[in-house]
Structures are given as C-alpha cells and as structure tokens.
C-alpha positions in Angstrom: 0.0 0.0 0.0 1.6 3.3 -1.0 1.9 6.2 1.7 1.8 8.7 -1.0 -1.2 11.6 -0.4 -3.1 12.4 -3.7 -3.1 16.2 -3.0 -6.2 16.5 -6.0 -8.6 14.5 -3.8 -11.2 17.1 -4.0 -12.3 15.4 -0.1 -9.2 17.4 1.1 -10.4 21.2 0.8 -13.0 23.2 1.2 -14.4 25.7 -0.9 -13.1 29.1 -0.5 -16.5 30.8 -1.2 -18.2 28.7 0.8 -15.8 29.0 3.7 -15.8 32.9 3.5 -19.8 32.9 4.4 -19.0 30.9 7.0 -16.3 33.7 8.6 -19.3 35.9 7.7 -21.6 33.9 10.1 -19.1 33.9 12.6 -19.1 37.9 12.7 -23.3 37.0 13.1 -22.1 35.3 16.3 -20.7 38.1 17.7 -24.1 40.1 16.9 -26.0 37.0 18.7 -23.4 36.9 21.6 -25.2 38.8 24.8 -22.1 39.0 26.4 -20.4 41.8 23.9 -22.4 45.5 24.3 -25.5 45.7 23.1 -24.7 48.5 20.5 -21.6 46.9 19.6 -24.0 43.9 18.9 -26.3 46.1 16.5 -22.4 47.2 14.8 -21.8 43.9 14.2 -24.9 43.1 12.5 -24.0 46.0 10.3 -20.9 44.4 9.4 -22.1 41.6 8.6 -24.3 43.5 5.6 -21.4 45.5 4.1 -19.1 42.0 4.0 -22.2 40.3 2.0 -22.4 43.4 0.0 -18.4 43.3 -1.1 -18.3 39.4 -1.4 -21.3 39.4 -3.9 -19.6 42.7 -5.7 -16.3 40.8 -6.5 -16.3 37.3 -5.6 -19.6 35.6 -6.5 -19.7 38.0 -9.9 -16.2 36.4 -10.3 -18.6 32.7 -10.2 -21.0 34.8 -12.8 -18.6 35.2 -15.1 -17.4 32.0 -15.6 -20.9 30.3 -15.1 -21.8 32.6 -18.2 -19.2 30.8 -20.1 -19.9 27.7 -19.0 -16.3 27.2 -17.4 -15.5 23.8 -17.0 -12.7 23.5 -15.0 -13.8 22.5 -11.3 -12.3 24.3 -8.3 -10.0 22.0 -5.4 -12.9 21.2 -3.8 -14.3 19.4 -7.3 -16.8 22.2 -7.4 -17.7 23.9 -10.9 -18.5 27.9 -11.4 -22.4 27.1 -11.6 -22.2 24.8 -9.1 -20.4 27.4 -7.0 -22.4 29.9 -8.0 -25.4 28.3 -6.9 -24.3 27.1 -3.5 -23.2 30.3 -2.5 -26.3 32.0 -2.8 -28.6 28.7 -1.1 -25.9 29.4 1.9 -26.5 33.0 1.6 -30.3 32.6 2.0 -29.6 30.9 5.2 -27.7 33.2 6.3 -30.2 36.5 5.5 -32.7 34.6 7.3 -30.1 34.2 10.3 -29.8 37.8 10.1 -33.3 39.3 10.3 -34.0 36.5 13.1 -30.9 38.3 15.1 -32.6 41.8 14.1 -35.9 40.8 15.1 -34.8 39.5 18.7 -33.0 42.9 19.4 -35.3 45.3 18.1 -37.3 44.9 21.5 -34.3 45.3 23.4 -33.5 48.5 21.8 -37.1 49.7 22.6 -36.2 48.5 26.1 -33.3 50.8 26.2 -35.4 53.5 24.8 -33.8 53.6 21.4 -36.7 53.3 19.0 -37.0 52.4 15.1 -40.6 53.2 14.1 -42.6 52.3 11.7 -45.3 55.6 10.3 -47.9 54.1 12.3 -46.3 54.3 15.8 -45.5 58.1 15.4 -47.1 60.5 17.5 -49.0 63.6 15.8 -45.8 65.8 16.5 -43.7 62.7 14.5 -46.4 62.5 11.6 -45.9 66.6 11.3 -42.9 66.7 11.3 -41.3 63.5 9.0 -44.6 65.3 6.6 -42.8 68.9 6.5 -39.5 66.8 5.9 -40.5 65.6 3.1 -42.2 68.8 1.1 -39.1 71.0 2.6 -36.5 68.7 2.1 -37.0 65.6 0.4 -39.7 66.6 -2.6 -37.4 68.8 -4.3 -34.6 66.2 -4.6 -37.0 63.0 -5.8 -37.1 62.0 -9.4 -40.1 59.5 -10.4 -39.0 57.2 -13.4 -42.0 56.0 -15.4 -41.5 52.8 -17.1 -43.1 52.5 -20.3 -43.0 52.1 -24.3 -41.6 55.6 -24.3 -39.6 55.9 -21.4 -37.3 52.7 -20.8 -36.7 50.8 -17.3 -34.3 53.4 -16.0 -30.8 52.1 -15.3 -30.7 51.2 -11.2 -27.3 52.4 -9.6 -25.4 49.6 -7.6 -26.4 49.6 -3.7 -28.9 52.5 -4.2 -32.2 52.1 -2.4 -35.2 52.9 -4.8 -38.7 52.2 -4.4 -40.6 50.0 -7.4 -44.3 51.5 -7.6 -47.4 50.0 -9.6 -50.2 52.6 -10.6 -53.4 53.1 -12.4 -55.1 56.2 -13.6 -59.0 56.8 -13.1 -60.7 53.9 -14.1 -58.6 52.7 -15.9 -57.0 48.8 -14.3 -54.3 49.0 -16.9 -50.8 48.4 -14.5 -48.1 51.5 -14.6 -44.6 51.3 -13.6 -42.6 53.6 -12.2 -39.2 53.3 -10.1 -37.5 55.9 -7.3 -34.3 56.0 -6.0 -34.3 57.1 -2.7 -31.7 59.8 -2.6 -28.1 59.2 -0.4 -27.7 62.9 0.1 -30.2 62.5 2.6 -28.8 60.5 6.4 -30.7 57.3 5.9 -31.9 57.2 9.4 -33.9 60.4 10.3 -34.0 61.5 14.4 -37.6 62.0 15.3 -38.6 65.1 17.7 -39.5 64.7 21.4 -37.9 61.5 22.2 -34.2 61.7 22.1 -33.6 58.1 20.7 -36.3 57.7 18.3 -35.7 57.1 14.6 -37.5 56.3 11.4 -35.9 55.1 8.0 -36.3 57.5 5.0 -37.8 55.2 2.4 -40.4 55.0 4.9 -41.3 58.3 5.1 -41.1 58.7 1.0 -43.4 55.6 1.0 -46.0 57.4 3.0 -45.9 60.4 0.7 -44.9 59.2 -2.5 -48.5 59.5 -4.0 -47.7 63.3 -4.4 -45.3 62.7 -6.8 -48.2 60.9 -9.5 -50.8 63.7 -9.1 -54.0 62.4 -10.5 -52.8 58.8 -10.2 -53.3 56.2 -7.8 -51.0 54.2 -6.2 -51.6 49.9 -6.2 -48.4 49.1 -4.1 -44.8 50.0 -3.6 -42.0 48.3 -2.5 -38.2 49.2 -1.8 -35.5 47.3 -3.5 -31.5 47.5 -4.1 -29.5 45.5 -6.5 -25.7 44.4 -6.2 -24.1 44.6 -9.4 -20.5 42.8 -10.6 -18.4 45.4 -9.6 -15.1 43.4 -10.2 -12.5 45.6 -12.1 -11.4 43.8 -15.4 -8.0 45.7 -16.6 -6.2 44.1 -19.5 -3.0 45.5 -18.1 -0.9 44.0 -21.0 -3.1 45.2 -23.8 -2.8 49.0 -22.4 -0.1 51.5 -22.6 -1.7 54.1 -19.9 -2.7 51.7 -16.8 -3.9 54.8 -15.0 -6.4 55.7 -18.2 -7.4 52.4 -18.1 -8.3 52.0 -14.9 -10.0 55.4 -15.2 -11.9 53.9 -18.0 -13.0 50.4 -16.5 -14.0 52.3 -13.2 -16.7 53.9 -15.4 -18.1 50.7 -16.9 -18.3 49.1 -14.1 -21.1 51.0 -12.8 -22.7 49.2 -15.0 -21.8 45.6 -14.2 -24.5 43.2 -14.5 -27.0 42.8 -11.4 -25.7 39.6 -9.0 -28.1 40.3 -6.3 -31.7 41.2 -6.0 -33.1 42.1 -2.6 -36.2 43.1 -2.2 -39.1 43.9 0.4 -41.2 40.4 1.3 -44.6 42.0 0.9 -43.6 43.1 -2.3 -46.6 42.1 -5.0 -45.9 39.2 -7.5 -46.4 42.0 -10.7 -43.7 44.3 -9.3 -41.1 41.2 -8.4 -41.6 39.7 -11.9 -41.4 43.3 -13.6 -37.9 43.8 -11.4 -37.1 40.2 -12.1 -37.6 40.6 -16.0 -36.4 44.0 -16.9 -32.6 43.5 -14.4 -32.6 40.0 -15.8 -31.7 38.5 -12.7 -31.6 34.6 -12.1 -34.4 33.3 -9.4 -31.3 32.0 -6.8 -30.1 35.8 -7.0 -33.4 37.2 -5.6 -33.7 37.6 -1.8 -37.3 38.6 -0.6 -36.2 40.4 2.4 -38.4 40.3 6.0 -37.4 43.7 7.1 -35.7 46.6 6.2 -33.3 46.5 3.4 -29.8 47.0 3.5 -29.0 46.7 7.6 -25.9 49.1 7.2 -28.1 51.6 8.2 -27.8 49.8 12.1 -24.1 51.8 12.5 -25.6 55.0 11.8 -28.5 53.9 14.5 -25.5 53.3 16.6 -24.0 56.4 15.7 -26.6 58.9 16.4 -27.9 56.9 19.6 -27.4 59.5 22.8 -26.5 58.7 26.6 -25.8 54.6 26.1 -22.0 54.9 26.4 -22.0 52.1 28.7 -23.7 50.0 25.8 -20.6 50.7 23.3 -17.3 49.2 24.1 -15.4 51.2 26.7 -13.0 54.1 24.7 -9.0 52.5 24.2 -6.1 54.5 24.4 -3.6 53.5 22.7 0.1 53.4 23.8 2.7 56.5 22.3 6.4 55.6 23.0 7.9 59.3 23.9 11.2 58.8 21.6 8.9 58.5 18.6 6.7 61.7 19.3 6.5 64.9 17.7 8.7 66.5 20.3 11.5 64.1 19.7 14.1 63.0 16.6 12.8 59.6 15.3 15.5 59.2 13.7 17.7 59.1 16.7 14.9 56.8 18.2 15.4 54.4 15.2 18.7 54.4 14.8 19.5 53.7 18.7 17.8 49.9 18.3 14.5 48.4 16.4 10.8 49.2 17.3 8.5 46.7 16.6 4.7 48.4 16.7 1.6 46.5 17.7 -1.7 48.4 16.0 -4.0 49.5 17.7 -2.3 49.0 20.6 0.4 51.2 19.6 -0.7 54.5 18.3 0.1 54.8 14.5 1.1 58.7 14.8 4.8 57.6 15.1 4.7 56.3 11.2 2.9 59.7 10.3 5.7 61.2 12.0 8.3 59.5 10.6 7.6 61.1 6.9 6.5 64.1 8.6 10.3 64.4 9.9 11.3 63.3 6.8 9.4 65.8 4.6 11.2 68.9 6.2 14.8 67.2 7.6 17.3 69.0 6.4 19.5 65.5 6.1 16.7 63.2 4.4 18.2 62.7 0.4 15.0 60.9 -0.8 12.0 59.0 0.8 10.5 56.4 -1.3 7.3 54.4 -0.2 4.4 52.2 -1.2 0.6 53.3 -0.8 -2.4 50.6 -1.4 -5.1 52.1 1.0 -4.9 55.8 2.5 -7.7 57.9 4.5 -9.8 60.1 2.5 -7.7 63.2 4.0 -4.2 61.0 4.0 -1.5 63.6 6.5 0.8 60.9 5.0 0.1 62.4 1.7 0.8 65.8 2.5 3.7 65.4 4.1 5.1 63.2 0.6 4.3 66.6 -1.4 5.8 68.7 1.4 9.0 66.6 0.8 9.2 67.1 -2.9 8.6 70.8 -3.1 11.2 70.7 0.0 13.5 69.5 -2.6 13.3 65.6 -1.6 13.5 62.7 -4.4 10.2 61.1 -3.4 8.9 57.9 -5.5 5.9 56.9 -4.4 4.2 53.7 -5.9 -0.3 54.0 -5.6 -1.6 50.9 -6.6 -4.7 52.2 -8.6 -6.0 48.6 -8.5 -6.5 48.2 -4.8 -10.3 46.9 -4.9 -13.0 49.5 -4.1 -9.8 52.3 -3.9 -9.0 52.7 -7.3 -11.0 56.2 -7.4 -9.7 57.2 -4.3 -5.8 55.8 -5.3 -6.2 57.3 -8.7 -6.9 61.0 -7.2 -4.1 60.7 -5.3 -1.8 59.4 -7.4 -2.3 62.4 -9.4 -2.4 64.8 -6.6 1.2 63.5 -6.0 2.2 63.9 -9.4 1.4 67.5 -9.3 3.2 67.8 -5.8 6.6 66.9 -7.7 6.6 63.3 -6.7 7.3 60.4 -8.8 4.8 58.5 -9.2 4.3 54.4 -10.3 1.1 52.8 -11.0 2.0 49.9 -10.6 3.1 46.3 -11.5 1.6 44.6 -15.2 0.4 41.2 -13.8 0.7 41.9 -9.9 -1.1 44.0 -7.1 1.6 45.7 -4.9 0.9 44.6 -1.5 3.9 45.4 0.3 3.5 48.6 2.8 7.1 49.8 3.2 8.8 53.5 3.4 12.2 54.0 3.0 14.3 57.8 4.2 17.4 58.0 2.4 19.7 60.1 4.7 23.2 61.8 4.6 24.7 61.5 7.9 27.9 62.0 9.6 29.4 59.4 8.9 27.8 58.4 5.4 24.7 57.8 3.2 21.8 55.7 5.9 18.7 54.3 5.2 15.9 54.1 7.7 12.8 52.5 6.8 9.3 51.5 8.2 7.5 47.8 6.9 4.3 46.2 8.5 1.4 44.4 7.7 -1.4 47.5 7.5 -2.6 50.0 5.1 -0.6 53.7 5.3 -4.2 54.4 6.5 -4.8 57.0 9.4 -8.0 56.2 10.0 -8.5 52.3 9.9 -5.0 52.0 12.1 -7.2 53.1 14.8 -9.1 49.5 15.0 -7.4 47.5 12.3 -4.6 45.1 14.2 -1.3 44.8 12.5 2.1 45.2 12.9 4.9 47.4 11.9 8.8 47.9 12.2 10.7 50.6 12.5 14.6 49.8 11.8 18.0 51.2 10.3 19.3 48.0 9.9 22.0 47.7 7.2 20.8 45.0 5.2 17.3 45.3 5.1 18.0 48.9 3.9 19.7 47.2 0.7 17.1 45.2 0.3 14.3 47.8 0.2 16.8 49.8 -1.8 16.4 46.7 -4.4 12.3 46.4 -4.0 12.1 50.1 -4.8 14.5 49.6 -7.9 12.4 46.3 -8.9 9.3 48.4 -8.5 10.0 51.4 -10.4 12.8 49.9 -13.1 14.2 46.6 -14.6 16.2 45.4 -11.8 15.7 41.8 -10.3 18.6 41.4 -7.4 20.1 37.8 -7.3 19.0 37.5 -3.6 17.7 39.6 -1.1 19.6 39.5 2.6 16.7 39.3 5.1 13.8 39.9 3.3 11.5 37.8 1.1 8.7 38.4 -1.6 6.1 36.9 -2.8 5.1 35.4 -5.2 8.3 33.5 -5.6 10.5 34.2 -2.4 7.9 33.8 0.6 6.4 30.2 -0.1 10.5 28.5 -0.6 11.9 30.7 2.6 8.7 28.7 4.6 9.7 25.1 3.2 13.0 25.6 4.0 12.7 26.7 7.6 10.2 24.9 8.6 12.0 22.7 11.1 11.0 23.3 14.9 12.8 25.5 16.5 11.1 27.6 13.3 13.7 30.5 12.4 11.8 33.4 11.3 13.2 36.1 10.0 12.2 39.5 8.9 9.2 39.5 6.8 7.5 42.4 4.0 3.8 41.5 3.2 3.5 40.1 -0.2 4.0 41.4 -4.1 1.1 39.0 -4.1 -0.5 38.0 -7.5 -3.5 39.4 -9.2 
C-alpha cells in the first residue's frame, strides 16, 4: 500500500467561497453573543451586511462570469463555477434569514433601552408633522419619479442605491403603470424623530407614505423598496494598455454598470412588481432575496452612531500606547537608529509612522523617501507630508496601486495629486497587485549615506489603524535597507537582485523561505507583506 497523499482528492479542501460565508456567520455570532455590548452587537450586524455586499460585488460575480461561459474546469474542492455559483447564494439565504431573526430578537431590546425604530404608524401627531414637513421642505425637491413604459425605458438602477418599485393606475382605468424611485443618499438614511431623544425612522419610509404626491391624478396599487448588487469586479487588460492609469480610469466607469448579482427586495412586495424587477434587471431566481425587514442593515451603525447617553452599551474608549522617543517632540531618527521598534496596531498608536515622513518631509539631512501606498484615509496627513518633501526638494517615488479593490478612485486622485506635488509617481506592477506597505528615508549622515525604513502588515491608512490590528517595524538595519533599496529599484525599473539578505517576496520568495525553515525550533526572519499576484 503506497503512503503517498493524492493532493487532487477534491475530499481534502473546502471551498473558499463557501468558507468565506462561514467567517461571515461567525461575525453573526458576535451580533448574537449577549455578552459583547449591546450596541456593539447592533455594529456587528452592520458588518455583517457590508461584508455580503463586497463578497457578492467581487467574488460571486467572479462565479457569474465563468458560469456565463460555462467554465468547465472544477475548483480543489471538485466544485464547478455554476455549481459554486449556486451554493453560494442557497448558503447566503440561510444566512439572511439568520440575520433578520438576530434583528428581530434585538429590536425589543432596543425599545427597552429606549432607542426606538418606528414604523409611520407608531408616530405621534408631533412625529407625523414633522417627517410630513421633511418631506415637502427637504426631500420633494430632490426626488425624481422614473415612469417605465413604451416611451420611457426601465431606467438604469445604480449599484447599492435604495429605490422604491411602484405599480399605478389612472381613473378607471385597471391597466398596471410602472414607475421606479431611488431614494436619494444625500439625505442620512436614518432620520431623528422630535420629542424623544432616541427615536428614529428610515427614509424610504417616510417617502413611501408620501410618494402618491409625486403621481398627481394617479393612484398608487403598491410599492416596494428594492436595491441590487451589481458585478463590480474591475477587469484591466494591463498587458493590452499602454496608460494603466487611463485604463483604470476607464474600466471604473463601466463598471457601474456591471450586470445585477443580487436582488433584494421587500417580502410584501406584489408578485407583478417582483416579476417586472425580475424581467427588466434579468436576474436569475437564486439571485433574488425577498427580504423580511428593512433593506440594506448598514443603516444599524448610523442607529448606533446617532444613539445619545448609552456609552455604557458601546465598548469602553482605548487608548492607545505612544512611546515618547517616537513623538513629535523628539528626533525619530535618533529613536530608530539607537535599536528596532516593533509596533503593535491598535495598541500602539500609528502617529509615530505619520511622523516618521513628517520628519522626513522637512529634515534637512533626508536625500530621498521612497514608499508604497495601497489604501490611504480620504484626507491622508501621510500624503501631505510626501508633497511637502518634494517641493522641499526631496527625491520622493511613491508607488499608488490604482487597483486596490474599491480604492482605485480614491488611489487614482491621489496618485495624481502626488504627481502635481513633484513626486514620482508608479502605477504599478503589469500582472501583480503591490501589496507590500514599506517606506524608505534616504539620509546623509555623519558618517555616510543611511537608510531608515518602516514595513508592517497595515494599510498607510490614518483612519483604519485606529481598529485594524497589525504590525509594523521601524529599523536602520543595514541590510534590510539594501534590500528595500532593491524592491524600490524592482518596483520602479528593470532590476531583479540575485537574492535579497533578510527579506522575502512573494510570489516566488515567501512560499520556498517557509519550506525551508520549517524545522521546529522555526527561524523566522524578517518578513515584507507580499508582491502577491493578481
């Protein structure tokens, strides 16, 4: 009998989409757990909606695609795109009713603690007034009714908009009329309701009460909200282009208009306005999801968000550590050059790596700085202080990677913004997403040219370093300065070093370094996140 392992046997893996909704369900735990704080319970519940909302935008219209062509190639569990395709969204409609179960038992809760979520009927006659004036004053000017008829075409339904799909007749006559409203995102979704602090009501249920002013002389036979998720995968034929920033421009408009992977939709809605939706965003029955509650339950953070006097209900505020050699009020350079500092997010405050291009930008001794971006803050101090450096007279090479998913506006703006700053800017890799989050100062010193440099595992992001966990290392060691001398060269020119000293890269270096050291006691050594492959 041979001892050898048939690494194909499809009974050895499990599918990757199917594993991801099961992380999803355990985030669903945490909104079921009583022990956590109620309003962080309600947050999590949140999260669990924006996940779905991603996974279907990328990953299962990944599975459309190639169910579309009918790719035959199974997955390593043995599974095929359709096949995928289709278990994915039976495990998904599990999982919604999982999530409007864990709604429904802490709506009463939140009544309970006073926090309220009513529905038209529970207002008072001070409520009724006032959502009534809301919607003349503020919201009436801003709605736009879309008939749908032999004249006027189904209108073309944003991604993750909420609209309202509304069947009327005129006089006596029992013809049906179509018409579709997008309920606008200018407006806060959640709307605070006068004399009782924590009282709220969802917008599309105050346009829903008043829409029949926006069909004078009609009459209204139903209405129901719905939101689609479209395929909003980016498709760049980097090889095929010789401006990857136009082209990313480019694909970033058509994919607004990816086709529809997900219909959700109100429960009560009536079986002529499903199978007009149905028809007209020609969306398969396993994509539709009849919903038993409000749509879309992102709109639980802002609840969280706008809910008064329940600190005690939210998890208790964390201050984070600051080392004083790494503050404003002290060189970091002299901090970094004395020994390593190994940073622990969120526990450690992320100001010091602000800092450390902030000294940078305005050191009279810094030659050049030269760093990698993949997510930044909508109002980045990091990128500020990269133009400061350049009109400061700096060499500053920056690479953006415009194809960081759901960033590539955001990346392409700033890309840009560093360009006109004086900084050069890289796009970059054909074939590769740069995942590798790593700053290099370039310094003339006493005794010679010295590199200091910063490398961890977290987005150059201000704002998610707050509650994202990773870690990051400060150090002036020799060698790994050489080698992030290299990456930068590999990055921006031709050059592919022989070997690298104490670093290693994916996608060739990170998988062999593993194999070879994996003998107990395991020798680590110094680590950048991943060139990892497209």
């Amino acid at each position: 009998m041979s001892d050898k392992i048939n690494y194909n046997n499809f009974d050895y893996y499990t599918n990757r989409e199917l594993s991801w909704l099961d992380f999803n369900d355990r985030v669903l735990e945490e909104a079921r757990d009583e022990s956590n704080p109620f309003l962080e319970r309600l947050s999590f519940l949140s999260i669990t909606q924006s996940n779905l909302d991603e996974f279907f935008m990328v990953r299962v219209a990944s599975l459309a695609k190639l169910a579309a062509v009918n790719y035959p190639e199974p997955e390593a569990s043995g599974m095929t795109a359709e096949e995928q395709l289709k278990a994915v969204n039976q495990k998904a409609h599990v999982q919604l009713t999982k999530q409007y179960q864990t709604l429904d038992n802490l709506l009463p809760d939140c009544e309970q603690l006073g926090i309220q979520l009513k529905t038209v009927k529970q207002l008072s006659d001070k409520q009724y007034q006032f959502i009534k004036t809301y919607f003349h004053d503020d919201l009436y000017p801003v709605l736009t009714p879309m008939a749908d008829d032999s004249s006027r075409p189904f209108p073309f339904i944003a991604n993750d908009t909420l609209n309202l799909a509304i069947q009327l007749k005129k006089g006596g006559n029992d013809e049906p009329l179509y018409a579709t409203l997008q309920i606008p995102d200018v407006f806060p979704r959640v709307l605070r309701l006068p004399d009782d602090d924590n009282a709220f009501i969802l917008i599309e249920d105050v346009v829903k009460e008043f829409v029949s002013q926006l069909f004078v002389n009609y009459k209204i036979k139903s209405s129901s909200a719905f939101r689609v998720i479209r395929d909003m995968d980016l498709d760049v034929a980097e090889e095929d282009t010789s401006d990857l920033l136009k082209e990313v421009q480019q694909q970033l408009k058509l994919r607004e208009h990816g086709d529809v992977i997900r219909l959700e939709v109100e429960s009560s809605i009536s079986k002529k306005l499903l199978k007009r939706l149905t028809t007209e965003l020609n969306v398969d029955a396993f994509a539709i999801y009849e919903v038993p509650g409000p749509l879309d339950l992102t709109f639980l953070k802002h609840v969280v968000k706008e809910t008064n006097g329940h600190d005690a209900l939210k998890y208790a505020k964390f201050k984070a550590y600051q080392p004083k050699a790494l503050s404003a009020q002290n060189n970091i350079f002299d901090a970094i050059s004395q020994h390593d500092w190994l940073m622990q997010h969120p526990y450690d405050k992320f100001d010091p790596v602000v800092e450390f291009i902030r000294q940078a930008a305005s050191d009279p001794d810094t030659l050049a700085i030269k760093m990698t971006l993949y997510r930044v803050s909508g109002d980045s101090p990091i990128i500020r202080y990269l133009g400061q450096a350049a009109q400061n007279g700096k060499q500053v090479t920056v690479l953006v990677e415009v194809k960081a998913r759901f960033d590539e506006q955001n990346n392409v703006h700033w890309a840009k913004k560093l360009e006109t700053m004086g900084c050069h800017v890289i796009y970059g890799l054909i074939g590769l997403k740069t995942h590798c989050k790593l700053s290099l100062v370039v310094r003339r010193e006493t005794d010679g040219i010295r590199r200091y440099m910063h490398m961890g595992t977290g987005n150059y992001n201000d704002a998610t370093a707050h509650f994202y966990t990773d870690m990051g290392l400060f150090t002036a060691d020799n060698d790994m300065g050489i080698d992030a001398t290299n990456i930068f060269n590999m990055l921006s020119g031709y050059s592919r070093p022989p070997f690298f000293h104490e670093l290693h890269i994916s996608p060739e270096g990170i998988r062999d370094f593993i194999d070879e050291n994996w003998t107990p006691p395991f020798k680590w050594l110094r680590m950048v996140e991943p060139l990892t492959c497209k």
